[in-house]
Biopython code that builds the backbone (N, CA, C, O; Angstrom):
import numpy as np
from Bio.PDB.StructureBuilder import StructureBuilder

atoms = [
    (1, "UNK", "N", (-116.596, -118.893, -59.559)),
    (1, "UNK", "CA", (-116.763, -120.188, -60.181)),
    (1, "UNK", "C", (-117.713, -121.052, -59.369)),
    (1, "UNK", "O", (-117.801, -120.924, -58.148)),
    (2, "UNK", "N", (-118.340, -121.831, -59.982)),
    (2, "UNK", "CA", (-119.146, -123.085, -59.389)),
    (2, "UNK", "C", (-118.372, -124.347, -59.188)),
    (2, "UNK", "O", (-117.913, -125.151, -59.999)),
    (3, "UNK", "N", (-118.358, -124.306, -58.092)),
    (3, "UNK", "CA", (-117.918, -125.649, -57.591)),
    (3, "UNK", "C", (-118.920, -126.715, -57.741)),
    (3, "UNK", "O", (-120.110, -126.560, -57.469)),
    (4, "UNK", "N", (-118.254, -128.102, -58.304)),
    (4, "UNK", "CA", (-119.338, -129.064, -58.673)),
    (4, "UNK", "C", (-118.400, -130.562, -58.687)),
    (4, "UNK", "O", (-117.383, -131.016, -59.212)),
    (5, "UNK", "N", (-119.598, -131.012, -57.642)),
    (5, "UNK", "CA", (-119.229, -132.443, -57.179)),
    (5, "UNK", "C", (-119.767, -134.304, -57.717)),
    (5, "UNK", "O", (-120.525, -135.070, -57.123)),
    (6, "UNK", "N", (-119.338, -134.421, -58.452)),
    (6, "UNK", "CA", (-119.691, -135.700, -59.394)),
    (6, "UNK", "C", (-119.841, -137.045, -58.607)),
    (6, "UNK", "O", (-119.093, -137.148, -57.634)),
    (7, "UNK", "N", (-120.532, -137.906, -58.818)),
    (7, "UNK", "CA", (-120.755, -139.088, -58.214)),
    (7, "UNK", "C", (-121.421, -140.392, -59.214)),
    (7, "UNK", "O", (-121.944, -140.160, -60.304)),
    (8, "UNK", "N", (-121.319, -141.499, -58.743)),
    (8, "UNK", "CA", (-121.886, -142.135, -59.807)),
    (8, "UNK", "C", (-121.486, -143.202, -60.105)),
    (8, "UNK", "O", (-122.177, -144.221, -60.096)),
    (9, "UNK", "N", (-120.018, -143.125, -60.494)),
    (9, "UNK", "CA", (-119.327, -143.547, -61.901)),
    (9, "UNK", "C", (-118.787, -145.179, -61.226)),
    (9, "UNK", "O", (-118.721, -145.267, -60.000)),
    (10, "UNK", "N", (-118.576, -145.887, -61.723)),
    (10, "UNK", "CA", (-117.726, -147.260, -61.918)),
    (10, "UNK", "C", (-117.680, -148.516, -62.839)),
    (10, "UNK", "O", (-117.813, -148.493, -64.063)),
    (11, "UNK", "N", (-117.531, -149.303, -62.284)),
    (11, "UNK", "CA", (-117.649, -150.516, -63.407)),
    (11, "UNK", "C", (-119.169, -150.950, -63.322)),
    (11, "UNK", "O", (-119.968, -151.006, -62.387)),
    (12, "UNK", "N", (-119.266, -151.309, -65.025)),
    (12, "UNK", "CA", (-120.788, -151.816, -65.185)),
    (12, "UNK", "C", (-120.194, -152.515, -66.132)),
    (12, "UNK", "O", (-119.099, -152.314, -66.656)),
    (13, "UNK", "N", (-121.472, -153.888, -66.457)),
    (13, "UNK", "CA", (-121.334, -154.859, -68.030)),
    (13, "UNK", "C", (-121.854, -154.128, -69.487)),
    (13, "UNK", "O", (-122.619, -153.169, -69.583)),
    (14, "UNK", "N", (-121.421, -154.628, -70.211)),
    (14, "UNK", "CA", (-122.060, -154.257, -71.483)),
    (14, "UNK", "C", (-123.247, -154.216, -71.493)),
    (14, "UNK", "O", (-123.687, -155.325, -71.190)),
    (15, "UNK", "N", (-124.117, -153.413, -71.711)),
    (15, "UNK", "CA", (-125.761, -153.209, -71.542)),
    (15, "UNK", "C", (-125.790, -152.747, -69.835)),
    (15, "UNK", "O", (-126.979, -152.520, -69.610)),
    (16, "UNK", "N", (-125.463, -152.651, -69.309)),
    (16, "UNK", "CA", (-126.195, -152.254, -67.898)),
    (16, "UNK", "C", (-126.110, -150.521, -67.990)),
    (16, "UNK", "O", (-125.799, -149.847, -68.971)),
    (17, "UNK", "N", (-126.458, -150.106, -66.761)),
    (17, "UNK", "CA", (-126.871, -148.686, -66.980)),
    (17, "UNK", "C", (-126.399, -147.807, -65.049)),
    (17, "UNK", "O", (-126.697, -148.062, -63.882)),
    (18, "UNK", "N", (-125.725, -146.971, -65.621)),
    (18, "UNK", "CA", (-125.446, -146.084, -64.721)),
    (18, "UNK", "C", (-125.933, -144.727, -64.308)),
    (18, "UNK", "O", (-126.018, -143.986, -65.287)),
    (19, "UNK", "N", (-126.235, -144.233, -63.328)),
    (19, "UNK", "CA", (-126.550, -142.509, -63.574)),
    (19, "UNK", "C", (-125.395, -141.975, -62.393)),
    (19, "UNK", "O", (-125.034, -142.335, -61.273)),
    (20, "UNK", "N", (-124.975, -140.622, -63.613)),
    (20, "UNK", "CA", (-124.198, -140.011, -62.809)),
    (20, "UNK", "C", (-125.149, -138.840, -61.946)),
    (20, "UNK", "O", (-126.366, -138.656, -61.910)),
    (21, "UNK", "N", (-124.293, -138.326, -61.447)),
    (21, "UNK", "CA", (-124.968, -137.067, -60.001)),
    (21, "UNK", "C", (-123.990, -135.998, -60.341)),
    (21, "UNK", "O", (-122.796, -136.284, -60.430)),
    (22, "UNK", "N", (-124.346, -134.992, -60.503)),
    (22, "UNK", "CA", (-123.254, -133.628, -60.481)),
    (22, "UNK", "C", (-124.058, -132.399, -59.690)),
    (22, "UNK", "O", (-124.795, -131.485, -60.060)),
    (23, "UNK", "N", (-123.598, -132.799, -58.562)),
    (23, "UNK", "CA", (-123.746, -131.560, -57.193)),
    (23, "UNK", "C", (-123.094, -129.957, -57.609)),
    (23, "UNK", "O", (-121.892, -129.838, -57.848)),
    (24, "UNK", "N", (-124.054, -128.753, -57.660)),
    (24, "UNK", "CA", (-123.409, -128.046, -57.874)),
    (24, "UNK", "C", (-123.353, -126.895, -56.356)),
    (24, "UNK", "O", (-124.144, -127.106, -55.436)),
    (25, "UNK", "N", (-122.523, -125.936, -56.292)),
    (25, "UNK", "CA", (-122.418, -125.083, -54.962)),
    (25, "UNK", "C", (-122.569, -123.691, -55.602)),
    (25, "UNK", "O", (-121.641, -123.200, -56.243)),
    (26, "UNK", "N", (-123.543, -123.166, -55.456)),
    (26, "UNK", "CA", (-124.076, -121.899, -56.942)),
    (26, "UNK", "C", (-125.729, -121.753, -55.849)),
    (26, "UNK", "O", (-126.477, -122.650, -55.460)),
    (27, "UNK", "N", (-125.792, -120.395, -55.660)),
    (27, "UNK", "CA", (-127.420, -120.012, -55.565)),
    (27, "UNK", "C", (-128.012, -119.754, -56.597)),
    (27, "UNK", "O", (-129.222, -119.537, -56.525)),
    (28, "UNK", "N", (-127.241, -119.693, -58.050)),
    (28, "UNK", "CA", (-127.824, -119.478, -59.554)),
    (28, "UNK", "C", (-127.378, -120.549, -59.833)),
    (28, "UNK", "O", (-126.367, -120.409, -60.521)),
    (29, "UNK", "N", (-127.716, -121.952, -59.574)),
    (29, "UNK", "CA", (-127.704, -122.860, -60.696)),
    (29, "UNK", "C", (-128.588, -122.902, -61.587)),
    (29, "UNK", "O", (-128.415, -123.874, -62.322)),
    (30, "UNK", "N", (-129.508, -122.252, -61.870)),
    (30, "UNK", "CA", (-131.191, -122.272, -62.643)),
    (30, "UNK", "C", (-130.653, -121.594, -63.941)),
    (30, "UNK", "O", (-131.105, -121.979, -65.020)),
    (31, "UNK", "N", (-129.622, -120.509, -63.895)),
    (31, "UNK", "CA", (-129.094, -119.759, -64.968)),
    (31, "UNK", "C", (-127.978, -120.280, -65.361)),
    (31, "UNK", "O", (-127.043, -119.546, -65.684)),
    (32, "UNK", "N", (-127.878, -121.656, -65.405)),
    (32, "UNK", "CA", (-126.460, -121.815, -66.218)),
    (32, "UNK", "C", (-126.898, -123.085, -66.449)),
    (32, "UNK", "O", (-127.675, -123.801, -65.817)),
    (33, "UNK", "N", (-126.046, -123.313, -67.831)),
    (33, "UNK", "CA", (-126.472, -124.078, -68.887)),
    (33, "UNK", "C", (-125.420, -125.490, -68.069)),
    (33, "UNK", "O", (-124.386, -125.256, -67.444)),
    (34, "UNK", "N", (-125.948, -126.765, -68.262)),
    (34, "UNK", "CA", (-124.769, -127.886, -67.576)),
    (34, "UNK", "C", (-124.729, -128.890, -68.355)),
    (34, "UNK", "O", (-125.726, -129.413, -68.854)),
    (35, "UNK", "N", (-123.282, -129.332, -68.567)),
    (35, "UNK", "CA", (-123.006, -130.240, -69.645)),
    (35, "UNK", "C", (-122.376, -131.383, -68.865)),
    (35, "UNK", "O", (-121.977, -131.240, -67.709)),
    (36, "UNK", "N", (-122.301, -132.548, -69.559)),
    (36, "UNK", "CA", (-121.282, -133.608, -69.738)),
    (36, "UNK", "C", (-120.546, -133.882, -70.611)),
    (36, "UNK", "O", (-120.721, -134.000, -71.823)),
    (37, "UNK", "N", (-119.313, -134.035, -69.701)),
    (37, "UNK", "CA", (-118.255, -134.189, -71.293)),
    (37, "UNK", "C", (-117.540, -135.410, -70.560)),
    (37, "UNK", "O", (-117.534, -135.543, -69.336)),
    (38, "UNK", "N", (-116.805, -136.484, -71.665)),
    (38, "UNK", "CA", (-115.780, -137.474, -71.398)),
    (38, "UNK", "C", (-114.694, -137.416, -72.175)),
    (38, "UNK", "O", (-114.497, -136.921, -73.285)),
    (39, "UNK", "N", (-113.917, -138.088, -71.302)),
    (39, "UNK", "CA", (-112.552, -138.475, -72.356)),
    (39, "UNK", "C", (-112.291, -139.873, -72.077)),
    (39, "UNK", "O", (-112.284, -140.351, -70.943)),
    (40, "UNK", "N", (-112.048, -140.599, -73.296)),
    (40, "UNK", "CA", (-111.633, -142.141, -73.603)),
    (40, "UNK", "C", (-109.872, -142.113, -73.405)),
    (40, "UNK", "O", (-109.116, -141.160, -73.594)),
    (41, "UNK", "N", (-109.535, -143.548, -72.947)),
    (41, "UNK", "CA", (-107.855, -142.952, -73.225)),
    (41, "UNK", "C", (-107.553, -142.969, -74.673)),
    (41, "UNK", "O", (-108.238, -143.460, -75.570)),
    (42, "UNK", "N", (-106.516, -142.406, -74.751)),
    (42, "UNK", "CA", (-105.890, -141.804, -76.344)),
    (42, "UNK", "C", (-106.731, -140.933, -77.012)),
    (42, "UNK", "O", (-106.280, -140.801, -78.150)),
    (43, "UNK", "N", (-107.914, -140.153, -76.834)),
    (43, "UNK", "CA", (-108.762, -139.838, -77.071)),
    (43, "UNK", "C", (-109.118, -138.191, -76.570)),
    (43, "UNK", "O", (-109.028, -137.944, -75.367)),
    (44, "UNK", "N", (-109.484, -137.191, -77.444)),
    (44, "UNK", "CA", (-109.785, -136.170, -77.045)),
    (44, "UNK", "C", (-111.028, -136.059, -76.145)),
    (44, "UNK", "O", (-111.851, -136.972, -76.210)),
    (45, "UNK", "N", (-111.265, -134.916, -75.223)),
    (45, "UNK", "CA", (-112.815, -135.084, -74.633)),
    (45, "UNK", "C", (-113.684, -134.706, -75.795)),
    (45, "UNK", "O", (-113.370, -134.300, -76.914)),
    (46, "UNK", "N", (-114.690, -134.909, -75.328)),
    (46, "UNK", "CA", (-116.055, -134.644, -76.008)),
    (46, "UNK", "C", (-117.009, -134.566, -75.521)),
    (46, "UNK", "O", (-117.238, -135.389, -74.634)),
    (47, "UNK", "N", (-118.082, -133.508, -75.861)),
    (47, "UNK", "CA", (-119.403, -133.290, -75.008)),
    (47, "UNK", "C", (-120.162, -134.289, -75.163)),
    (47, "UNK", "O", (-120.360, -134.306, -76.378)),
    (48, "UNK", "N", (-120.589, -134.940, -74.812)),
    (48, "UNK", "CA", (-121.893, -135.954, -74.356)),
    (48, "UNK", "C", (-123.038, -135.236, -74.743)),
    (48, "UNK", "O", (-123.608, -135.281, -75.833)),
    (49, "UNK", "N", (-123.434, -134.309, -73.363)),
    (49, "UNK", "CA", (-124.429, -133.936, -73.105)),
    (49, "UNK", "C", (-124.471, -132.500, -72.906)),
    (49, "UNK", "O", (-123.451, -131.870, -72.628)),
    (50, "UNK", "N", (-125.786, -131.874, -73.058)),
    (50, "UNK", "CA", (-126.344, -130.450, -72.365)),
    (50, "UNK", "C", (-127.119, -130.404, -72.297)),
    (50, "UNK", "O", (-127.869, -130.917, -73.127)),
    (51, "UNK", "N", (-127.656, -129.564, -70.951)),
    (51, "UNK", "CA", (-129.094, -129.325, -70.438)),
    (51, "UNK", "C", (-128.733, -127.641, -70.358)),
    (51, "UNK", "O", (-127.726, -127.309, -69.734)),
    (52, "UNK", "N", (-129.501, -126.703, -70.942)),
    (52, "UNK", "CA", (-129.809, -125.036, -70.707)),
    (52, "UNK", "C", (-130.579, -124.752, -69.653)),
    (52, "UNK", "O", (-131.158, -125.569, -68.937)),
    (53, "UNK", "N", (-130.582, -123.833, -69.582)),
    (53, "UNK", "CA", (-131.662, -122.974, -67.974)),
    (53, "UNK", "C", (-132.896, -122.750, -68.832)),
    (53, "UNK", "O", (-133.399, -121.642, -68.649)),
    (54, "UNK", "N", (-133.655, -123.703, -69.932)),
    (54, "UNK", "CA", (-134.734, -123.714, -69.949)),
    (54, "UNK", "C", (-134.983, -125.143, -70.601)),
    (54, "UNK", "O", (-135.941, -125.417, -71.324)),
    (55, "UNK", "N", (-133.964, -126.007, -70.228)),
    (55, "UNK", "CA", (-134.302, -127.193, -70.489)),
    (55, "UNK", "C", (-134.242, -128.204, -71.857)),
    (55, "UNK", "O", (-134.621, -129.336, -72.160)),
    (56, "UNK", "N", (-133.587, -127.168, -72.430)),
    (56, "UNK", "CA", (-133.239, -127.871, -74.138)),
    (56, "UNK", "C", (-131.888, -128.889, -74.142)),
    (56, "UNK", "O", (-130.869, -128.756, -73.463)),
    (57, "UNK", "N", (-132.029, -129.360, -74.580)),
    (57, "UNK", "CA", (-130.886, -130.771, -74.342)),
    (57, "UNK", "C", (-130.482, -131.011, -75.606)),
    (57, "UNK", "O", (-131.244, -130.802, -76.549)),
    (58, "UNK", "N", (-129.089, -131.533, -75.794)),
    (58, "UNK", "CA", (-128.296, -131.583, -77.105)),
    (58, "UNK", "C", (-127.446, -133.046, -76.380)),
    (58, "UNK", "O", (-127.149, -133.167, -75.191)),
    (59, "UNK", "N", (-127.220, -133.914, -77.336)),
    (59, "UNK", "CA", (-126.649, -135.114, -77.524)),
    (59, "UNK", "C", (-125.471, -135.464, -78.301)),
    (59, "UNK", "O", (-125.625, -135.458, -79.522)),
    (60, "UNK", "N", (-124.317, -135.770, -77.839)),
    (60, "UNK", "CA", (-123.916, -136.617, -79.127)),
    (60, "UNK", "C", (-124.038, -137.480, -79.741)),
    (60, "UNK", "O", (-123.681, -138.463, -79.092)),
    (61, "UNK", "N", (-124.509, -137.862, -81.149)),
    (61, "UNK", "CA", (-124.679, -138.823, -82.072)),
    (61, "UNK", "C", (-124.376, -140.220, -81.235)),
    (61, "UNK", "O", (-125.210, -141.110, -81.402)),
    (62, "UNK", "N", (-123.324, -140.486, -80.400)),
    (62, "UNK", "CA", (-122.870, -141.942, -80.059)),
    (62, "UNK", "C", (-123.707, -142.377, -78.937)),
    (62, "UNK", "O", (-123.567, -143.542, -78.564)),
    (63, "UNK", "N", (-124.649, -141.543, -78.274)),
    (63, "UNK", "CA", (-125.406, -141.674, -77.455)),
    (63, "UNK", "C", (-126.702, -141.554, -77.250)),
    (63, "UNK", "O", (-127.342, -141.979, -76.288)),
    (64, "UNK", "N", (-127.168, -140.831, -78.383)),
    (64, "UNK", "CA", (-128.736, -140.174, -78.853)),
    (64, "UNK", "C", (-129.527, -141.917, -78.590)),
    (64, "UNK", "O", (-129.250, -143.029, -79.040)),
    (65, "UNK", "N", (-130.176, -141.602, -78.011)),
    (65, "UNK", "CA", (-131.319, -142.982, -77.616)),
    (65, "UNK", "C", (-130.743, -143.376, -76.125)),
    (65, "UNK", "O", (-131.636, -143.429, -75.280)),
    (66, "UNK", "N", (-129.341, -143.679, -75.619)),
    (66, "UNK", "CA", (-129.357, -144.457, -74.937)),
    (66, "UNK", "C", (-128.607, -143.063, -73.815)),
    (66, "UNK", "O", (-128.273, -143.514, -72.720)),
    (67, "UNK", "N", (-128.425, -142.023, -73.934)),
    (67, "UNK", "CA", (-127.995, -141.360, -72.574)),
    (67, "UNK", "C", (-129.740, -140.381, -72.266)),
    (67, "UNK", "O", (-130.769, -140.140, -72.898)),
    (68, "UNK", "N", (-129.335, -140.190, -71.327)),
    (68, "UNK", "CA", (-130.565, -138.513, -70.501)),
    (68, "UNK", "C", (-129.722, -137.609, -69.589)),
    (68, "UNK", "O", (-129.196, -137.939, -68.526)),
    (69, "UNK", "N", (-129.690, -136.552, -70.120)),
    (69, "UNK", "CA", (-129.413, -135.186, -69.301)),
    (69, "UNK", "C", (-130.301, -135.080, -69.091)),
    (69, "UNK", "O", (-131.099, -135.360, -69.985)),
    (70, "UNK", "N", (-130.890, -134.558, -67.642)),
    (70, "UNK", "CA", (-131.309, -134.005, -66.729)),
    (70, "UNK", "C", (-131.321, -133.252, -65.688)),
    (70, "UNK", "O", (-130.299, -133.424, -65.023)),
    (71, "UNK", "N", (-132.193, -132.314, -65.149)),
    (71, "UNK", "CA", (-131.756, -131.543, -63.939)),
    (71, "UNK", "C", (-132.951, -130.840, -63.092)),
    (71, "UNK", "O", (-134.110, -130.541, -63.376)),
    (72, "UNK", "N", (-131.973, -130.682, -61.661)),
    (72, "UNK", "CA", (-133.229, -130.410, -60.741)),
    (72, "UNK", "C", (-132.669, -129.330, -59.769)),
    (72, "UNK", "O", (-132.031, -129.355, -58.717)),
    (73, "UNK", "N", (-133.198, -128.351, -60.601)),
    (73, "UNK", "CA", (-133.049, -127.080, -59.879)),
    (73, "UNK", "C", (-133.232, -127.278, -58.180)),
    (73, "UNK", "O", (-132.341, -126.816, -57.467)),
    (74, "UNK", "N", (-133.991, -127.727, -57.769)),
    (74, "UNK", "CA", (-134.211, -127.422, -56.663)),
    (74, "UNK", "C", (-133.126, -127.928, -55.716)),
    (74, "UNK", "O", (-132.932, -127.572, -54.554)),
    (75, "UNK", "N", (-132.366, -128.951, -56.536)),
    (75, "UNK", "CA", (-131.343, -129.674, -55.709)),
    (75, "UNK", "C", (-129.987, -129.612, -56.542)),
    (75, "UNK", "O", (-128.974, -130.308, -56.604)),
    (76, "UNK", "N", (-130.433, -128.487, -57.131)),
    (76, "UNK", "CA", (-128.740, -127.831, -57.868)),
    (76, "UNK", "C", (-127.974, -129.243, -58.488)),
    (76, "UNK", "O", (-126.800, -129.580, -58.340)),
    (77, "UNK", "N", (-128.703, -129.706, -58.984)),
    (77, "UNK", "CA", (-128.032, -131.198, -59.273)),
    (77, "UNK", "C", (-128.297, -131.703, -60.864)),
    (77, "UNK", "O", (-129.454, -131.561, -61.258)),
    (78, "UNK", "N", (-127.653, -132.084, -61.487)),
    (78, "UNK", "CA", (-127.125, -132.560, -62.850)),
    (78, "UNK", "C", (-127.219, -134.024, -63.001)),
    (78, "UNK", "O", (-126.760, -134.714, -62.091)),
    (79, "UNK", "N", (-127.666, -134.499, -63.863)),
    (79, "UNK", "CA", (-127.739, -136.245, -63.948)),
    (79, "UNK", "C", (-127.639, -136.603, -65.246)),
    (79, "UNK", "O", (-128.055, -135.830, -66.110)),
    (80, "UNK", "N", (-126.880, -138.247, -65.698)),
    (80, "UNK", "CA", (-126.955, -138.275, -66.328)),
    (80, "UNK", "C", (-126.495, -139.724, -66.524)),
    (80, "UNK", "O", (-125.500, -140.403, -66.273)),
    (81, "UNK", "N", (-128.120, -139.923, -67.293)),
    (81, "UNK", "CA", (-128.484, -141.183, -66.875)),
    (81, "UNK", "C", (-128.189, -142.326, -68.105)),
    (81, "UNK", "O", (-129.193, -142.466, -68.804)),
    (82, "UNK", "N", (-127.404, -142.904, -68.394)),
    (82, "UNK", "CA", (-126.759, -143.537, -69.033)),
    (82, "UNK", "C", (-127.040, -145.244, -69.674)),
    (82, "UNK", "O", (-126.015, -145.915, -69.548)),
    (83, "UNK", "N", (-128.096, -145.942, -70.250)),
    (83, "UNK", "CA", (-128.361, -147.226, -70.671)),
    (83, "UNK", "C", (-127.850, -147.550, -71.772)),
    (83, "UNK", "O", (-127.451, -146.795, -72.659)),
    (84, "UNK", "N", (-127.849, -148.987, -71.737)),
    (84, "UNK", "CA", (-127.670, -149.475, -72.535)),
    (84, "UNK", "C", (-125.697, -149.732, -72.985)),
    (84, "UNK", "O", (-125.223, -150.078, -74.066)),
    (85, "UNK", "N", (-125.143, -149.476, -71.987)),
    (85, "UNK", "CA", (-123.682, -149.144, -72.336)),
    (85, "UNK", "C", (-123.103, -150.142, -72.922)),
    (85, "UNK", "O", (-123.489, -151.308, -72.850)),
    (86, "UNK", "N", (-121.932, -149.654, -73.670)),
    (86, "UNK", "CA", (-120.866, -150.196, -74.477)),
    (86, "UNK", "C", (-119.641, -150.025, -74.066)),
    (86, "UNK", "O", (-119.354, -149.186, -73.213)),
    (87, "UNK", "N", (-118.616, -150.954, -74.737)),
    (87, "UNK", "CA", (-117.146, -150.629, -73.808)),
    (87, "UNK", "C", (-116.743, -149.109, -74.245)),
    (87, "UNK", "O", (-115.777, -148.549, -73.726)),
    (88, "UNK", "N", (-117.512, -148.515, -75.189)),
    (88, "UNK", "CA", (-116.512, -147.896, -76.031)),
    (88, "UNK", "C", (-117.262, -146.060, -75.130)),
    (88, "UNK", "O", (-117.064, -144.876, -75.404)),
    (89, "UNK", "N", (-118.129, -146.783, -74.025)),
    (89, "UNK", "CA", (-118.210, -145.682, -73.665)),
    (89, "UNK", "C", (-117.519, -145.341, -71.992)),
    (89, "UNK", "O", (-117.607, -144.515, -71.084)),
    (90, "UNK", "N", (-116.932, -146.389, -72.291)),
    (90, "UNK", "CA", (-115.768, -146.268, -71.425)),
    (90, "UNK", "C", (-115.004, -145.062, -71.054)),
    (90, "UNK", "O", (-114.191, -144.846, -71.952)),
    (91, "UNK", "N", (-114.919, -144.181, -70.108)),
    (91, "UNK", "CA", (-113.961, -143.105, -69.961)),
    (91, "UNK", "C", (-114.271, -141.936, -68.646)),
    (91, "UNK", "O", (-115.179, -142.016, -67.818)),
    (92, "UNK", "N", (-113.423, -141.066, -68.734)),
    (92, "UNK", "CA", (-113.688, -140.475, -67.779)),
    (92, "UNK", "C", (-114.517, -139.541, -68.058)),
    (92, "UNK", "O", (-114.318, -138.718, -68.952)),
    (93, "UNK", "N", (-115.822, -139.579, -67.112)),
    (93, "UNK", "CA", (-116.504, -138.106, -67.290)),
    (93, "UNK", "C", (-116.540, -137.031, -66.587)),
    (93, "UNK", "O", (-116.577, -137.281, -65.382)),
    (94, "UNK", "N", (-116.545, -135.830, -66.868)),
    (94, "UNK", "CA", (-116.965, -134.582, -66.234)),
    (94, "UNK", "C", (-118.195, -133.594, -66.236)),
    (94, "UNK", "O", (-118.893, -133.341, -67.218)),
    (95, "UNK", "N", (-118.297, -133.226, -65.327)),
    (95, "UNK", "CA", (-119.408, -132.021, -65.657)),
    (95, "UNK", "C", (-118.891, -130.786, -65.185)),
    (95, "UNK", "O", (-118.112, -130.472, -64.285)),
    (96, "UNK", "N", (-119.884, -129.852, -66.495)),
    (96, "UNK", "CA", (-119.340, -128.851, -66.231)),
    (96, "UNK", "C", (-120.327, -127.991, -66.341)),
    (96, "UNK", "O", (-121.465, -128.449, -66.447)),
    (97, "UNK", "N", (-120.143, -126.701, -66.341)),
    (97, "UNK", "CA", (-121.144, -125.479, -65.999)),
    (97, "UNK", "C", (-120.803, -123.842, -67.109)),
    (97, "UNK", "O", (-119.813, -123.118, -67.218)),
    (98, "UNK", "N", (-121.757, -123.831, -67.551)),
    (98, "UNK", "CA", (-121.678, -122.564, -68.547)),
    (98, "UNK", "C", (-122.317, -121.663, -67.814)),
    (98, "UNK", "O", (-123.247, -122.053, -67.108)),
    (99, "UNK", "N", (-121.794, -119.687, -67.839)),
    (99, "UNK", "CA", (-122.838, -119.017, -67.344)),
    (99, "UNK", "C", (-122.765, -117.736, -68.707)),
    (99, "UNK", "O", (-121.985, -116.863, -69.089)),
    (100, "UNK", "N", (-123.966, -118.239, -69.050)),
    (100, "UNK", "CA", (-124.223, -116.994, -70.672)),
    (100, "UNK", "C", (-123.447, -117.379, -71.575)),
    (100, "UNK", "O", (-123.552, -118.491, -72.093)),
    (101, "UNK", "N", (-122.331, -116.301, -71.979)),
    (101, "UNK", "CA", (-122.315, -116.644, -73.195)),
    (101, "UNK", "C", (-120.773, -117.332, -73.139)),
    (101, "UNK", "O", (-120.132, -117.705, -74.122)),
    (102, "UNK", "N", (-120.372, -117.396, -71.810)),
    (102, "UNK", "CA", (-118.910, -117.773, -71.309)),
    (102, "UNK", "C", (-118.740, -119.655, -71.824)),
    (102, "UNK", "O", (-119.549, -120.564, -72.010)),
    (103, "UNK", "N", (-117.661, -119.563, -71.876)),
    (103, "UNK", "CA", (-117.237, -121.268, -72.073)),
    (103, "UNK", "C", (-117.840, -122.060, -70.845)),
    (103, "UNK", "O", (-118.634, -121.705, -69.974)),
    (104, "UNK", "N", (-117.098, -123.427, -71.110)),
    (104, "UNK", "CA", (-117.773, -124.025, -69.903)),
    (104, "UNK", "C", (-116.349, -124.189, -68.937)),
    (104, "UNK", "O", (-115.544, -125.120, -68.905)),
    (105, "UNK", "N", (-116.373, -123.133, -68.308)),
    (105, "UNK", "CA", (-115.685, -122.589, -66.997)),
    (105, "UNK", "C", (-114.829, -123.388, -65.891)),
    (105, "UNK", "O", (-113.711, -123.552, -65.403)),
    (106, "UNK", "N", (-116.476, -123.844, -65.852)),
    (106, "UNK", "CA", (-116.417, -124.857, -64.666)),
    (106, "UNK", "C", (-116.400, -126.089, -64.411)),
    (106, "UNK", "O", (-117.570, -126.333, -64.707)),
    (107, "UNK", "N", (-115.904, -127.236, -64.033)),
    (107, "UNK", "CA", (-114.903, -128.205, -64.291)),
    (107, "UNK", "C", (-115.505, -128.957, -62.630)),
    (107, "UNK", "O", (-115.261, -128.572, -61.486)),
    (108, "UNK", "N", (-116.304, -130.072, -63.083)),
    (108, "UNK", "CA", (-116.422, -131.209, -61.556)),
    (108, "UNK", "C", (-114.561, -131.768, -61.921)),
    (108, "UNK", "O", (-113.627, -131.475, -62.668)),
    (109, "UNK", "N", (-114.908, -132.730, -60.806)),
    (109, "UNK", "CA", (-112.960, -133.716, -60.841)),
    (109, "UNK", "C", (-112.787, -134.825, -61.830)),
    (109, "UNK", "O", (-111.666, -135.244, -62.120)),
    (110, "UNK", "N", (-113.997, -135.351, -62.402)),
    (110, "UNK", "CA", (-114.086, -136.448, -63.285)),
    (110, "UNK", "C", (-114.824, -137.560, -62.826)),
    (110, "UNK", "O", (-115.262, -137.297, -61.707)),
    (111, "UNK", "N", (-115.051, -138.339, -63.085)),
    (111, "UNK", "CA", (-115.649, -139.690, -62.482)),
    (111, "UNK", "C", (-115.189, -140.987, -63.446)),
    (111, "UNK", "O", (-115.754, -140.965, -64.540)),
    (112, "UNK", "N", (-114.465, -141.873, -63.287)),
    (112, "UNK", "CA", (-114.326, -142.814, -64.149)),
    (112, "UNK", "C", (-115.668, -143.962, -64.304)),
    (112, "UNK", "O", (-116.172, -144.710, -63.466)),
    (113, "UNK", "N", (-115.962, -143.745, -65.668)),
    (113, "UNK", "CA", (-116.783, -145.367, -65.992)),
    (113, "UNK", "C", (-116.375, -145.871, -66.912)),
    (113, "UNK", "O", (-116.122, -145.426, -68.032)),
    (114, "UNK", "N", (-116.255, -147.207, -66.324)),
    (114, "UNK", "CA", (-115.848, -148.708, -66.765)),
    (114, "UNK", "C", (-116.728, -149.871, -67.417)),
    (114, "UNK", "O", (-117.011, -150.768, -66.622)),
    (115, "UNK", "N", (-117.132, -149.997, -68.506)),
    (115, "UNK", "CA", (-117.972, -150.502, -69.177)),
    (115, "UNK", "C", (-116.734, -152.116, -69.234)),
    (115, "UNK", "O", (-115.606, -151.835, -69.640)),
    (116, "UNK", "N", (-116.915, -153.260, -68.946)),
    (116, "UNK", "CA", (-116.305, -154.050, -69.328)),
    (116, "UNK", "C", (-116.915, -155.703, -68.941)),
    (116, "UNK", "O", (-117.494, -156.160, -67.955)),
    (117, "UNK", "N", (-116.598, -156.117, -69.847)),
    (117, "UNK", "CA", (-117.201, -157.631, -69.162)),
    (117, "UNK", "C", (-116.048, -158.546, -68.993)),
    (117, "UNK", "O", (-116.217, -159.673, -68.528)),
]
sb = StructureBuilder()
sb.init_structure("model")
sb.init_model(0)
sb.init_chain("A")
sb.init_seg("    ")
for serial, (resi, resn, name, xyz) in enumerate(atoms, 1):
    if name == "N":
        sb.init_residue(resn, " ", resi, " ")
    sb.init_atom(name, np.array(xyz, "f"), 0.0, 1.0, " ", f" {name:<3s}", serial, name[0])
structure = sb.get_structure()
């Protein structure tokens, strides 16, 4: 498994903008696909984001314009850069790590963000 270390996250106002960091511990991070997912309370998770090992990126609808997945191989690192926020994107996020055709496996600890004024 890939171990992966999240950073980032806390309170921001309505409209301000955060980027998360997801450290991964992998000499193949280049071959695995890395997502963001959150969970709201009362609320199931949901993927956010994905970045593939050739760079194609997928969004969810509640974020298309105002999030960016990104990544930098060279520093095994995951980002995800977040404007324009709302309360409602309030919640805890994770990142996680796909390798082929496997689920997403691998599981950072979460990071809470706090959208509130």
């Amino acid at each position: 498994q890939v171990q992966l270390v999240e950073s980032g996250g806390g309170l921001v106002q309505p409209g301000g903008s955060l980027r998360l960091s997801c450290a991964a511990s992998t000499s193949f991070f280049s071959l695995y696909t890395m997502g963001w997912y959150r969970q709201a309370p009362g609320k199931q998770r949901e993927l956010v984001a994905a970045i593939t090992t050739v760079g194609s990126t997928n969004y969810a609808d509640s974020v298309k314009g105002r999030f960016t997945i990104s990544r930098d191989n060279a520093k095994n690192t995951v980002y995800l850069q977040m404007n324009s926020l709302k309360p409602e994107d309030t919640a805890v996020y994770y990142c996680a790590a796909r390798y082929r055709s496997l689920d997403f496996g691998s599981w950072g600890q979460g990071t809470q963000v706090t959208v509130f004024s």
